[in-house]
mmCIF entry with sequence, helices, sheets and N, C-alpha, C, O atoms, coordinates in Angstrom:
data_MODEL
# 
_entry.id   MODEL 
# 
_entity.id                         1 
_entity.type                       polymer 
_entity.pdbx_number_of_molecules   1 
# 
_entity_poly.entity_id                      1 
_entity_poly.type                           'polypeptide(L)' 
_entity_poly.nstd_linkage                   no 
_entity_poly.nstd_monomer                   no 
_entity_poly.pdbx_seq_one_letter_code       
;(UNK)(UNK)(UNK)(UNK)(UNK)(UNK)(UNK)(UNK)(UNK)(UNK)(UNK)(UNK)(UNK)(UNK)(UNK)(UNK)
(UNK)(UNK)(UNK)(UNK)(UNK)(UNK)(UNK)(UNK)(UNK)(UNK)(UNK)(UNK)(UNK)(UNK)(UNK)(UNK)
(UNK)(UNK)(UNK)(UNK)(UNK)(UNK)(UNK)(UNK)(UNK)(UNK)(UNK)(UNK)(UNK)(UNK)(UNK)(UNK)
(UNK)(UNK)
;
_entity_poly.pdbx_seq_one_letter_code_can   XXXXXXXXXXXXXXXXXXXXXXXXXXXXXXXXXXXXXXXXXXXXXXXXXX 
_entity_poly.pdbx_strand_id                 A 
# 
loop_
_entity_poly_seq.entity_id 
_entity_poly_seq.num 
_entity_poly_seq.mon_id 
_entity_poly_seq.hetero 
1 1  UNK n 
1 2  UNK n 
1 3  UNK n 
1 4  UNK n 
1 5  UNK n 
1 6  UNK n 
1 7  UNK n 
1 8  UNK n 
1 9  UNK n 
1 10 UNK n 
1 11 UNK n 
1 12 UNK n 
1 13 UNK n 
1 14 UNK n 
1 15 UNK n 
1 16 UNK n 
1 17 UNK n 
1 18 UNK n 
1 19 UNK n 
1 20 UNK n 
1 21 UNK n 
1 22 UNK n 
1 23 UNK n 
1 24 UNK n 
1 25 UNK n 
1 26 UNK n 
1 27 UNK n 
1 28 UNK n 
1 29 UNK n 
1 30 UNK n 
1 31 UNK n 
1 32 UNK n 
1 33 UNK n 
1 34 UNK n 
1 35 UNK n 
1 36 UNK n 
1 37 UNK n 
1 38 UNK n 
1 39 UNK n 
1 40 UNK n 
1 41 UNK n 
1 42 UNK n 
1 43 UNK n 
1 44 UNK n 
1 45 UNK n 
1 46 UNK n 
1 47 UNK n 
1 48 UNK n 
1 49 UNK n 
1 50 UNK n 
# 
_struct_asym.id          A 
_struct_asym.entity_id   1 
# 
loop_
_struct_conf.conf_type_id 
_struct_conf.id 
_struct_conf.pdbx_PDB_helix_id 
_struct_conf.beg_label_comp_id 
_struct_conf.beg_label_asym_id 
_struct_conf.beg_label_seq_id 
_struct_conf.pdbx_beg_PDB_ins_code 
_struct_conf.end_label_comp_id 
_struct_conf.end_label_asym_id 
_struct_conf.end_label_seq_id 
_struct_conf.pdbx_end_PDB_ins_code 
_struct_conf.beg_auth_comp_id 
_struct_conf.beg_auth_asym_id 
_struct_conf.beg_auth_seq_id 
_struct_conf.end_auth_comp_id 
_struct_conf.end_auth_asym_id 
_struct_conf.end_auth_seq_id 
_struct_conf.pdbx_PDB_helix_class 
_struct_conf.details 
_struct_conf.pdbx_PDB_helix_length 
HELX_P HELX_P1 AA1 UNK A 2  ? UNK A 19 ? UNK A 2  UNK A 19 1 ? 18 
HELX_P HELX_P2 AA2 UNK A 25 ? UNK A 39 ? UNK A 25 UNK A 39 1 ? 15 
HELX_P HELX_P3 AA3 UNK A 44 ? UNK A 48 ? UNK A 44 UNK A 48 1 ? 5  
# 
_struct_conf_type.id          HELX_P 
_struct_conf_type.criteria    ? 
_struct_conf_type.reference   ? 
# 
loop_
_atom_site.group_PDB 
_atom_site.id 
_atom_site.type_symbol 
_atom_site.label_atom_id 
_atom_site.label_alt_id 
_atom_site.label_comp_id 
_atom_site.label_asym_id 
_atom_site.label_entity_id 
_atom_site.label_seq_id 
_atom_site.pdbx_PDB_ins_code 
_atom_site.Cartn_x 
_atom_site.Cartn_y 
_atom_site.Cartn_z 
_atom_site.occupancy 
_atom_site.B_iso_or_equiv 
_atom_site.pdbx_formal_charge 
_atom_site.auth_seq_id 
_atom_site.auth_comp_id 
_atom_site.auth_asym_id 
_atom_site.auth_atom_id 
_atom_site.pdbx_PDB_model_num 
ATOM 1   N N  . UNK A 1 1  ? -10.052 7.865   -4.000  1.00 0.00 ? 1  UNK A N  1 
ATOM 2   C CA . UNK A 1 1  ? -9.780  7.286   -2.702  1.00 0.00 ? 1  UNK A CA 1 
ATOM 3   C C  . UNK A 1 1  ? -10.054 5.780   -2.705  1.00 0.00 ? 1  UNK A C  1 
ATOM 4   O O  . UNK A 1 1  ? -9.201  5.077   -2.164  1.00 0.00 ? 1  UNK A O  1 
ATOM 5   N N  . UNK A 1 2  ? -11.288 5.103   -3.317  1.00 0.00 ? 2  UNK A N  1 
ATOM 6   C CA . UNK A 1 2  ? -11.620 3.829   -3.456  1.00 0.00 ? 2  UNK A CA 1 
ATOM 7   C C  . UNK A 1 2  ? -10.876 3.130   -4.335  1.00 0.00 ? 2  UNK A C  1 
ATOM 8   O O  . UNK A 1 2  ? -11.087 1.925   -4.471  1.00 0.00 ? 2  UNK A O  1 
ATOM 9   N N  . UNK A 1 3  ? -9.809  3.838   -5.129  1.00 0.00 ? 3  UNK A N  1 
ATOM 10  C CA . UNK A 1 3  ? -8.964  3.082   -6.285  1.00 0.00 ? 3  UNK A CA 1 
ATOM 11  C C  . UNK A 1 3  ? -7.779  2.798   -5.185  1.00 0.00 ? 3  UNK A C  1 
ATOM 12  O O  . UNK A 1 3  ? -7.383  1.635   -5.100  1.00 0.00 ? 3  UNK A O  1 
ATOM 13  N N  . UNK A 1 4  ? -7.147  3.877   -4.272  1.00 0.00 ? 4  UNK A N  1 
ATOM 14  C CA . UNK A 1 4  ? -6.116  3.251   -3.957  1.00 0.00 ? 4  UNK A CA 1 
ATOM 15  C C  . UNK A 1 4  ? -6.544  2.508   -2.533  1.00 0.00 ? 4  UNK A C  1 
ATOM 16  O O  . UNK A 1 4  ? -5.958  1.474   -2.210  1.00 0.00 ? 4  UNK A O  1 
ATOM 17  N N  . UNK A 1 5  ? -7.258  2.892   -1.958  1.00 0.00 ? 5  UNK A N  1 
ATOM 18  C CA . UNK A 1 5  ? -7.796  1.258   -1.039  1.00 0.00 ? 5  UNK A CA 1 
ATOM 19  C C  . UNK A 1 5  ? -7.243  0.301   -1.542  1.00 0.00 ? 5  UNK A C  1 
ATOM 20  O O  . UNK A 1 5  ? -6.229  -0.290  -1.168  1.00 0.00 ? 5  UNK A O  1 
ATOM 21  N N  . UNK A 1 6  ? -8.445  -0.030  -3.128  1.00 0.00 ? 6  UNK A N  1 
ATOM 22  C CA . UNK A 1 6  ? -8.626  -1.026  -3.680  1.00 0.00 ? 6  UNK A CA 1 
ATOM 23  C C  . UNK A 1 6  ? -6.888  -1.786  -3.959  1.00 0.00 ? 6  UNK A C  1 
ATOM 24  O O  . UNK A 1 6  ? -6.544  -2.937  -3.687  1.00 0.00 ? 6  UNK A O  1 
ATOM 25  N N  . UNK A 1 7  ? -6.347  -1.069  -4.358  1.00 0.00 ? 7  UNK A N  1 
ATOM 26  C CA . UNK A 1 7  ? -5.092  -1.110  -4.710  1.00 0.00 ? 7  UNK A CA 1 
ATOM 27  C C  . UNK A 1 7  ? -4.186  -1.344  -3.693  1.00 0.00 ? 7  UNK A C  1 
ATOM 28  O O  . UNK A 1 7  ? -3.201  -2.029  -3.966  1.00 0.00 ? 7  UNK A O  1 
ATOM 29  N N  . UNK A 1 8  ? -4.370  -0.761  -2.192  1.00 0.00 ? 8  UNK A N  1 
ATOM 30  C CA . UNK A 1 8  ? -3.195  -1.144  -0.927  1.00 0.00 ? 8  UNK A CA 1 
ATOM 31  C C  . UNK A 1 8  ? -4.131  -2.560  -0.710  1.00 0.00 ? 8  UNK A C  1 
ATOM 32  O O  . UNK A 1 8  ? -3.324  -3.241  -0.077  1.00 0.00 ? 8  UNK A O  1 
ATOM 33  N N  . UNK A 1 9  ? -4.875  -3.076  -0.800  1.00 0.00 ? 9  UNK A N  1 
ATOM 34  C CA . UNK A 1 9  ? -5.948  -4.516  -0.416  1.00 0.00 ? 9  UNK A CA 1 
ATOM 35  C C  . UNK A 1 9  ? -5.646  -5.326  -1.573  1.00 0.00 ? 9  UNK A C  1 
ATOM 36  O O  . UNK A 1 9  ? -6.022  -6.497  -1.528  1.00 0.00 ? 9  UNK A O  1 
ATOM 37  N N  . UNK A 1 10 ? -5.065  -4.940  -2.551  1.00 0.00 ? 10 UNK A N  1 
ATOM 38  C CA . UNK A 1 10 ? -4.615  -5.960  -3.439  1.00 0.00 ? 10 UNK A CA 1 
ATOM 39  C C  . UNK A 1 10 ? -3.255  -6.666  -3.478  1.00 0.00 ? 10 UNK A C  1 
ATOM 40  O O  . UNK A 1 10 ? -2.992  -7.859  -3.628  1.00 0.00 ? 10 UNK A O  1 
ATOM 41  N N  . UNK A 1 11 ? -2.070  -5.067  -3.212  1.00 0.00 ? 11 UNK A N  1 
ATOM 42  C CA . UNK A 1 11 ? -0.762  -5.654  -2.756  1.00 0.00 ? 11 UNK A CA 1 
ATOM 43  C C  . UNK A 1 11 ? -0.640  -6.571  -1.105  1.00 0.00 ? 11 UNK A C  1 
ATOM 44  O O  . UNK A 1 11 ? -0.089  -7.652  -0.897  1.00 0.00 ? 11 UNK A O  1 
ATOM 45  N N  . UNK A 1 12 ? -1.199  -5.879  -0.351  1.00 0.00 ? 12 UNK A N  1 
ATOM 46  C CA . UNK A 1 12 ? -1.184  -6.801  0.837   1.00 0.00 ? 12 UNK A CA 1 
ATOM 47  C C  . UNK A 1 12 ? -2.056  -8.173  0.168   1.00 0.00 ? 12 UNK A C  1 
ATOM 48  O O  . UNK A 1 12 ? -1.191  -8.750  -0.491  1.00 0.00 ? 12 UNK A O  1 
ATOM 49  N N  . UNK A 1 13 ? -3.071  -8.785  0.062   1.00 0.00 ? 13 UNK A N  1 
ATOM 50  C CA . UNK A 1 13 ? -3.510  -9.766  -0.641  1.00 0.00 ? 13 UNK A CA 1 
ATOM 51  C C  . UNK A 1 13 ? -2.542  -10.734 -1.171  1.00 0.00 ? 13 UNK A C  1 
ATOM 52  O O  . UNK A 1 13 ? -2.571  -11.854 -0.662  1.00 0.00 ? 13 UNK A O  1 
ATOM 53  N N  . UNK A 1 14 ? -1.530  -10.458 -2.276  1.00 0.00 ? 14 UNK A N  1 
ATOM 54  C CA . UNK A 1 14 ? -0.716  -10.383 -2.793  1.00 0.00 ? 14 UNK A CA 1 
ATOM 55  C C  . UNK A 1 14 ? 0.598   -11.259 -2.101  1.00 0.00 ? 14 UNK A C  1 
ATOM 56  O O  . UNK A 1 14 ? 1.086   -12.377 -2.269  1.00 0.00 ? 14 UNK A O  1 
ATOM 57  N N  . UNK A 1 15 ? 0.895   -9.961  -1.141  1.00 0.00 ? 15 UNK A N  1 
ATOM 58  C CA . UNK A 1 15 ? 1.910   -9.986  -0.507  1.00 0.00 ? 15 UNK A CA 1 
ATOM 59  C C  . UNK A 1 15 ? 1.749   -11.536 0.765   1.00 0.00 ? 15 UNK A C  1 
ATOM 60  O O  . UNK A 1 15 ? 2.545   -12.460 0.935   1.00 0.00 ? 15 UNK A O  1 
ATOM 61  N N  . UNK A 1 16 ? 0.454   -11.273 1.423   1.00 0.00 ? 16 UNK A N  1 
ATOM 62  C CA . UNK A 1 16 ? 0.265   -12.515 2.338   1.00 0.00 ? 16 UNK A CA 1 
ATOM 63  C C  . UNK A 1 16 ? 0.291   -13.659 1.591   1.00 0.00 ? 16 UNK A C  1 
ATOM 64  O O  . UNK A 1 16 ? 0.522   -14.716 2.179   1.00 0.00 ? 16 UNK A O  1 
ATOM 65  N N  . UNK A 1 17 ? 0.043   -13.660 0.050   1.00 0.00 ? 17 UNK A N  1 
ATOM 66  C CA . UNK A 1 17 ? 0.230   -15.117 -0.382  1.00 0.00 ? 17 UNK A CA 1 
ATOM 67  C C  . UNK A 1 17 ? 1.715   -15.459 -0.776  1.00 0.00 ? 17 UNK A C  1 
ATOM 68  O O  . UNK A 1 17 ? 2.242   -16.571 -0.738  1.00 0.00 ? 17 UNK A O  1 
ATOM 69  N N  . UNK A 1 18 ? 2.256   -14.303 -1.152  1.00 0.00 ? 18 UNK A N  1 
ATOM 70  C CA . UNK A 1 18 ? 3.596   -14.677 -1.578  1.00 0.00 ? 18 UNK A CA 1 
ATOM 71  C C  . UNK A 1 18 ? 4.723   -15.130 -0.559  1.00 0.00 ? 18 UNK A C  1 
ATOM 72  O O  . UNK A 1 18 ? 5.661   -15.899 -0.772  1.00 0.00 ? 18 UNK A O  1 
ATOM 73  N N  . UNK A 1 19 ? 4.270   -14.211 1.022   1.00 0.00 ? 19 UNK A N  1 
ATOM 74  C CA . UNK A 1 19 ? 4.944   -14.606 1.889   1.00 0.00 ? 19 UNK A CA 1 
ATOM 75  C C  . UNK A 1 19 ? 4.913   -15.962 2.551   1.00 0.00 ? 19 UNK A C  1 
ATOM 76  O O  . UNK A 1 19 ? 5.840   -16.303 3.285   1.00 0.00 ? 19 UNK A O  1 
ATOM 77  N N  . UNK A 1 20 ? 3.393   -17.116 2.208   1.00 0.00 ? 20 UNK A N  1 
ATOM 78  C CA . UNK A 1 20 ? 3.199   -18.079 2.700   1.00 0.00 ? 20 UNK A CA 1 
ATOM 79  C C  . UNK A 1 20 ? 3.402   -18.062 3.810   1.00 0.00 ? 20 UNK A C  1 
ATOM 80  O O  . UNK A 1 20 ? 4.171   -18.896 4.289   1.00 0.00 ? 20 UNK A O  1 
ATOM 81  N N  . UNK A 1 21 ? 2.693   -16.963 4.724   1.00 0.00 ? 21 UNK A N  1 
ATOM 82  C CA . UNK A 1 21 ? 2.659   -16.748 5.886   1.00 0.00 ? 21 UNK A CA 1 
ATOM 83  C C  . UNK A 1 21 ? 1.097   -17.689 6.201   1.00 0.00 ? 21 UNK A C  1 
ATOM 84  O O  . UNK A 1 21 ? 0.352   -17.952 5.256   1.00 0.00 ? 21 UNK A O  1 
ATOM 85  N N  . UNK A 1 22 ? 0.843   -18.020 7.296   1.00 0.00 ? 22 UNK A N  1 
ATOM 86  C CA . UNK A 1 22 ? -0.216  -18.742 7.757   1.00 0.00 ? 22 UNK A CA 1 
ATOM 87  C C  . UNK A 1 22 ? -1.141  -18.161 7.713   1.00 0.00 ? 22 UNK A C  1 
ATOM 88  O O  . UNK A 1 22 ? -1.951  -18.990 7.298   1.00 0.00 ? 22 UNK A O  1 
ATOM 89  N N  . UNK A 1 23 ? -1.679  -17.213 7.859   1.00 0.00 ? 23 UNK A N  1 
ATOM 90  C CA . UNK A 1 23 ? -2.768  -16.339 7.489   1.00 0.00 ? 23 UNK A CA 1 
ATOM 91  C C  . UNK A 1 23 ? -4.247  -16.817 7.646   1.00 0.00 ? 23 UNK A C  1 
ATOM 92  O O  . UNK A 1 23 ? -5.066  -16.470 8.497   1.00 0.00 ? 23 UNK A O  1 
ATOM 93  N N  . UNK A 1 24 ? -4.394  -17.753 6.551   1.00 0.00 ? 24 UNK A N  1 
ATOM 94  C CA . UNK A 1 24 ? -5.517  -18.598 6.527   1.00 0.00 ? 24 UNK A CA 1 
ATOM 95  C C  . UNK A 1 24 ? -6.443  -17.905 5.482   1.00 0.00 ? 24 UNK A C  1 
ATOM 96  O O  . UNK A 1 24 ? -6.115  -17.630 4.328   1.00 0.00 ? 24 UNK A O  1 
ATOM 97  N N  . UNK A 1 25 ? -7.695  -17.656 6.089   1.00 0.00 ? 25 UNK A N  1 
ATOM 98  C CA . UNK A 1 25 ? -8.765  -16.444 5.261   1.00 0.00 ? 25 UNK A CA 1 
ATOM 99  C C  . UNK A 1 25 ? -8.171  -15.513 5.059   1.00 0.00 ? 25 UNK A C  1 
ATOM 100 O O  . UNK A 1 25 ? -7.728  -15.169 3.963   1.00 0.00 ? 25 UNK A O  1 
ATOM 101 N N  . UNK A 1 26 ? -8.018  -14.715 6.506   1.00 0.00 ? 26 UNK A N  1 
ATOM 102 C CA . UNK A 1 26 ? -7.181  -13.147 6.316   1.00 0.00 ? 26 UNK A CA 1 
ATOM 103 C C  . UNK A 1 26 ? -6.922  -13.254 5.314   1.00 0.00 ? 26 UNK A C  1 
ATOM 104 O O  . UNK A 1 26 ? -7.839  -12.595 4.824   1.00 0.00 ? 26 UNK A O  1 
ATOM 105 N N  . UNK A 1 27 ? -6.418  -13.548 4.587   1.00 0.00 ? 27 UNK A N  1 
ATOM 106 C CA . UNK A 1 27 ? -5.625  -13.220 3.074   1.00 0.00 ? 27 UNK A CA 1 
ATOM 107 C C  . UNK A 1 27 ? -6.685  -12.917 2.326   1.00 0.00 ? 27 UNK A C  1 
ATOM 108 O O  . UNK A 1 27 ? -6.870  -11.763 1.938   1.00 0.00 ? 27 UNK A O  1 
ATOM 109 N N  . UNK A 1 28 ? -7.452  -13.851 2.055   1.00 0.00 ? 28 UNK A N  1 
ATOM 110 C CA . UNK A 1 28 ? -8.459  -14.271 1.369   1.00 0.00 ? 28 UNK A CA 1 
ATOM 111 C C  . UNK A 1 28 ? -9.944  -13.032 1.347   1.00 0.00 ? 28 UNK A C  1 
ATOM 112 O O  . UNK A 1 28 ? -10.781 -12.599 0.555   1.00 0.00 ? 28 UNK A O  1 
ATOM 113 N N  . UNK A 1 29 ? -9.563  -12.899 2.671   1.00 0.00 ? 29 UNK A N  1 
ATOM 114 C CA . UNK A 1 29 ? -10.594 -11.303 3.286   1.00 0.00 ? 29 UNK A CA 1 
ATOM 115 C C  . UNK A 1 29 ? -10.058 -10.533 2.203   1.00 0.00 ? 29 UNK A C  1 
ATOM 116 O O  . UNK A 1 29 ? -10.725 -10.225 1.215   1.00 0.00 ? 29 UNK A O  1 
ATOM 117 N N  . UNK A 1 30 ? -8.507  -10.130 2.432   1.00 0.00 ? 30 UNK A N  1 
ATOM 118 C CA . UNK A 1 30 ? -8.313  -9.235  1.765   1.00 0.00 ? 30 UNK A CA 1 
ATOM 119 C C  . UNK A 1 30 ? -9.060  -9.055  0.386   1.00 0.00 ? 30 UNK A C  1 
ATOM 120 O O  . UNK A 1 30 ? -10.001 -8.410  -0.078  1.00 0.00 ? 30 UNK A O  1 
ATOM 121 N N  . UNK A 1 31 ? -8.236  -9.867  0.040   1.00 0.00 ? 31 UNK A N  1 
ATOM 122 C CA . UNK A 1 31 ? -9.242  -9.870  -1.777  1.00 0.00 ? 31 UNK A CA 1 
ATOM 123 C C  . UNK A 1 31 ? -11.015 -9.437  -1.694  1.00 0.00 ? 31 UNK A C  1 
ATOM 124 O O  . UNK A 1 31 ? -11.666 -8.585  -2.299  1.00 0.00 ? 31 UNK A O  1 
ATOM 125 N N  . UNK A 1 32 ? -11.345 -10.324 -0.794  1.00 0.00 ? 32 UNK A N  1 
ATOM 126 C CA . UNK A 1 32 ? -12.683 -9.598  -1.225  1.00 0.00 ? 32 UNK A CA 1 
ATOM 127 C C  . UNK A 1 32 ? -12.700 -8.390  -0.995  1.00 0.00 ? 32 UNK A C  1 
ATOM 128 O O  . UNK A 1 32 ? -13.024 -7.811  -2.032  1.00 0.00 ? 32 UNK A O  1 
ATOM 129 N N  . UNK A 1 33 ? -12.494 -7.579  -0.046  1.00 0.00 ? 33 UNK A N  1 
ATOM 130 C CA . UNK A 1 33 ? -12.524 -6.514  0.820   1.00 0.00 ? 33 UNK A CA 1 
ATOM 131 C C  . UNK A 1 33 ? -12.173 -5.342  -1.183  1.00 0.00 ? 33 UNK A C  1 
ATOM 132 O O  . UNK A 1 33 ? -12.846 -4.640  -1.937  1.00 0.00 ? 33 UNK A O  1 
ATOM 133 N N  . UNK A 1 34 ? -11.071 -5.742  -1.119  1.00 0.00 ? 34 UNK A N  1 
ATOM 134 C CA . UNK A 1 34 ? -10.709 -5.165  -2.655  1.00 0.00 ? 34 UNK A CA 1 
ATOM 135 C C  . UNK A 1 34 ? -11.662 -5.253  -3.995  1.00 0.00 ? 34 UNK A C  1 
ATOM 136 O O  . UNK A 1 34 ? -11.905 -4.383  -4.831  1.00 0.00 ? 34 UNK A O  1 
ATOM 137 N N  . UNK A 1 35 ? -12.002 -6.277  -3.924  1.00 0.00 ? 35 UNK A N  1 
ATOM 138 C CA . UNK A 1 35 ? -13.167 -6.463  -4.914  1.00 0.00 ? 35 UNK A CA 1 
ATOM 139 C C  . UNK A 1 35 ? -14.256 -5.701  -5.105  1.00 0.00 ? 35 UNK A C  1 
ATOM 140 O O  . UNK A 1 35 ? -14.679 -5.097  -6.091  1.00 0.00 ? 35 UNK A O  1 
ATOM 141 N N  . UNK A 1 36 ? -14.847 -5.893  -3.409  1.00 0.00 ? 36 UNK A N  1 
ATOM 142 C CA . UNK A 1 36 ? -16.042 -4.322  -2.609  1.00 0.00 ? 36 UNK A CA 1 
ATOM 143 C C  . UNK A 1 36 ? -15.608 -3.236  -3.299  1.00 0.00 ? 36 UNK A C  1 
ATOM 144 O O  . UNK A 1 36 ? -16.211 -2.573  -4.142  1.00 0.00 ? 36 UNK A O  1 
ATOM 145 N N  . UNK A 1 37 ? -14.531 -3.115  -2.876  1.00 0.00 ? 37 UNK A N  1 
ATOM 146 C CA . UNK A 1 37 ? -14.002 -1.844  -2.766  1.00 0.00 ? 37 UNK A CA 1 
ATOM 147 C C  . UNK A 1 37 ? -13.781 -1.089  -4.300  1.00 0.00 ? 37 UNK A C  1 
ATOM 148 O O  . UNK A 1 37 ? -14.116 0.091   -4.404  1.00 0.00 ? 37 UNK A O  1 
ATOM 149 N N  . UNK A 1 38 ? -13.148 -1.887  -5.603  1.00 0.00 ? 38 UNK A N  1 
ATOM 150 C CA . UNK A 1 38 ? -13.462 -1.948  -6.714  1.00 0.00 ? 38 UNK A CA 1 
ATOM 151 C C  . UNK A 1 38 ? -14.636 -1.812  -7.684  1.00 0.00 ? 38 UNK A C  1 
ATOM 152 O O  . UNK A 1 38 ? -14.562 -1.272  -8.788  1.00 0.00 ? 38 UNK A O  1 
ATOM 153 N N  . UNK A 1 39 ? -15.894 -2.447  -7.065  1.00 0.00 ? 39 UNK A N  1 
ATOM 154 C CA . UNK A 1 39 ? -16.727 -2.490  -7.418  1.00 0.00 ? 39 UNK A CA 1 
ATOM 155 C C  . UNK A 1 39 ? -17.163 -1.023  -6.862  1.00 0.00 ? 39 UNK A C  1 
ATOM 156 O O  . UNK A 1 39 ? -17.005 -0.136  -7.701  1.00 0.00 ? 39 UNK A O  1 
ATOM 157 N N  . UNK A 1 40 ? -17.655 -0.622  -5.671  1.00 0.00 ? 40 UNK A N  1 
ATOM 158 C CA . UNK A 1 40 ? -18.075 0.986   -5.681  1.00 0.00 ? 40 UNK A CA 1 
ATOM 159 C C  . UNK A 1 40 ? -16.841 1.168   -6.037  1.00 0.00 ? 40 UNK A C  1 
ATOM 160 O O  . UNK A 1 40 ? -16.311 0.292   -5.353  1.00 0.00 ? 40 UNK A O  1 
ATOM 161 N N  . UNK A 1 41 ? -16.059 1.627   -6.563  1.00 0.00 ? 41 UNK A N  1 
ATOM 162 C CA . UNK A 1 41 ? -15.193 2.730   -7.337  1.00 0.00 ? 41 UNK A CA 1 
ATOM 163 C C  . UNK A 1 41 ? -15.923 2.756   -8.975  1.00 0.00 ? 41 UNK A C  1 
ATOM 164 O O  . UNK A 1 41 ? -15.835 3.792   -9.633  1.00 0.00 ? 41 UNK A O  1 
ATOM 165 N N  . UNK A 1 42 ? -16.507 1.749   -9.441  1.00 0.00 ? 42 UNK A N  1 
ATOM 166 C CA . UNK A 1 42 ? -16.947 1.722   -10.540 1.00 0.00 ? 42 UNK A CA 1 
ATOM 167 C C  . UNK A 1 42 ? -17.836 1.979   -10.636 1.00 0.00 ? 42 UNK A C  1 
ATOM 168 O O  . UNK A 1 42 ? -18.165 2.343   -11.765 1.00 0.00 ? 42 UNK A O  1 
ATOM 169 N N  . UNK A 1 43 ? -18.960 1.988   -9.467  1.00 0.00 ? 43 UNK A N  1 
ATOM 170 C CA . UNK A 1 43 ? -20.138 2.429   -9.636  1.00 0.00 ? 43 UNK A CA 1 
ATOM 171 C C  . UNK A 1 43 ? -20.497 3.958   -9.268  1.00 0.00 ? 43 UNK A C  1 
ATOM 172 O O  . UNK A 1 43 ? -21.418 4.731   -9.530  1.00 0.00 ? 43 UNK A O  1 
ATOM 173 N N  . UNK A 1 44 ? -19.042 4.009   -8.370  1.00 0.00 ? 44 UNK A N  1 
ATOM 174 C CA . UNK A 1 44 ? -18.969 5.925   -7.965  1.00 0.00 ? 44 UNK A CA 1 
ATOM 175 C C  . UNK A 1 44 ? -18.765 6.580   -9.345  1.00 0.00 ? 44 UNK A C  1 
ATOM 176 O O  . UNK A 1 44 ? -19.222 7.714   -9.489  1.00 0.00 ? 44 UNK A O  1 
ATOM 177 N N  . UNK A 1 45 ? -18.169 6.029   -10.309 1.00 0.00 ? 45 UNK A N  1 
ATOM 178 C CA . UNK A 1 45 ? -17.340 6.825   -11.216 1.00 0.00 ? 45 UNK A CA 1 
ATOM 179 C C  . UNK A 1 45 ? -18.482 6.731   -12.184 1.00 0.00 ? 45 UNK A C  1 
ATOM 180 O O  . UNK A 1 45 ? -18.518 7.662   -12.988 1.00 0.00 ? 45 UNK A O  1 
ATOM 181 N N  . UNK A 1 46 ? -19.444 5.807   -12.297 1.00 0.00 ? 46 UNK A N  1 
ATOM 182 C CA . UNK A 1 46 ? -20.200 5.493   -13.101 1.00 0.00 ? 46 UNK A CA 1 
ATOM 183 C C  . UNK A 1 46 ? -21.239 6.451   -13.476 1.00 0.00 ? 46 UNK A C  1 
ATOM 184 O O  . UNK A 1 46 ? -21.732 6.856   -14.529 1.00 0.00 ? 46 UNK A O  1 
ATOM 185 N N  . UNK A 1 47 ? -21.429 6.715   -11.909 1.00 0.00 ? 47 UNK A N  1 
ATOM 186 C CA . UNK A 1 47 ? -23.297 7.771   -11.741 1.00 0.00 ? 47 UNK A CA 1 
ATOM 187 C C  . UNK A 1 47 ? -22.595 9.163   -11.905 1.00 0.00 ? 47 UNK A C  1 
ATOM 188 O O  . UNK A 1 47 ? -23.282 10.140  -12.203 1.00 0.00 ? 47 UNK A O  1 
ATOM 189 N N  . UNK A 1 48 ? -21.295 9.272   -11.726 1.00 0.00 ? 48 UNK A N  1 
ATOM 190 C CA . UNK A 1 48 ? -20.775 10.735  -11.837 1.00 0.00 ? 48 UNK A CA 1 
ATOM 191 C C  . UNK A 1 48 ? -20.646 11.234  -13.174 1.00 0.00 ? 48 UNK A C  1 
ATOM 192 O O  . UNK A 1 48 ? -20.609 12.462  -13.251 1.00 0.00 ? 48 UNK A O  1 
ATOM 193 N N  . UNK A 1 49 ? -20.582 10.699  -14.068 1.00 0.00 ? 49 UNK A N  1 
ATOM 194 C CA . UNK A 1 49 ? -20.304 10.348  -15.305 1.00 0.00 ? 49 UNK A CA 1 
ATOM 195 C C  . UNK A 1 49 ? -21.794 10.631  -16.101 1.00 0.00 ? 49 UNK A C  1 
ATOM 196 O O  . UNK A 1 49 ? -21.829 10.842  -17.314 1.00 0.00 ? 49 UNK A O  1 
ATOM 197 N N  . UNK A 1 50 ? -22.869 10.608  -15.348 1.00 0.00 ? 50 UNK A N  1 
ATOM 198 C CA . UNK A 1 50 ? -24.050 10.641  -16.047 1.00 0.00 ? 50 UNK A CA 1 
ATOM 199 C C  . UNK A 1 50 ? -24.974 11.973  -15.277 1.00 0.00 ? 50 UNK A C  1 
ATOM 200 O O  . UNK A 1 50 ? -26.099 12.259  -15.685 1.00 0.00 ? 50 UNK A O  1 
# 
């Protein structure tokens, strides 16, 4: 579930820069928001794993 978050927060990310829509941060949110979101996916998968 945290991979494809991570993954719809990357194409929108993406997408607001390519559109050079005004946005501002928002965009910029996005990415982090994905990053978060990336990061526990790695650390979910991590402790499950052990």
């Amino acid at each position: 579930m945290l991979w494809t978050i991570t993954i719809l927060l990357v194409v929108l990310w993406a997408l607001g820069m390519v559109s050079g829509a005004t946005l501002g941060w928002w965009v910029h949110l996005l990415l982090v928001l994905a990053v978060i979101s990336l990061i526990f996916a790695v650390m979910r998968r991590g402790s499950a794993a052990v």
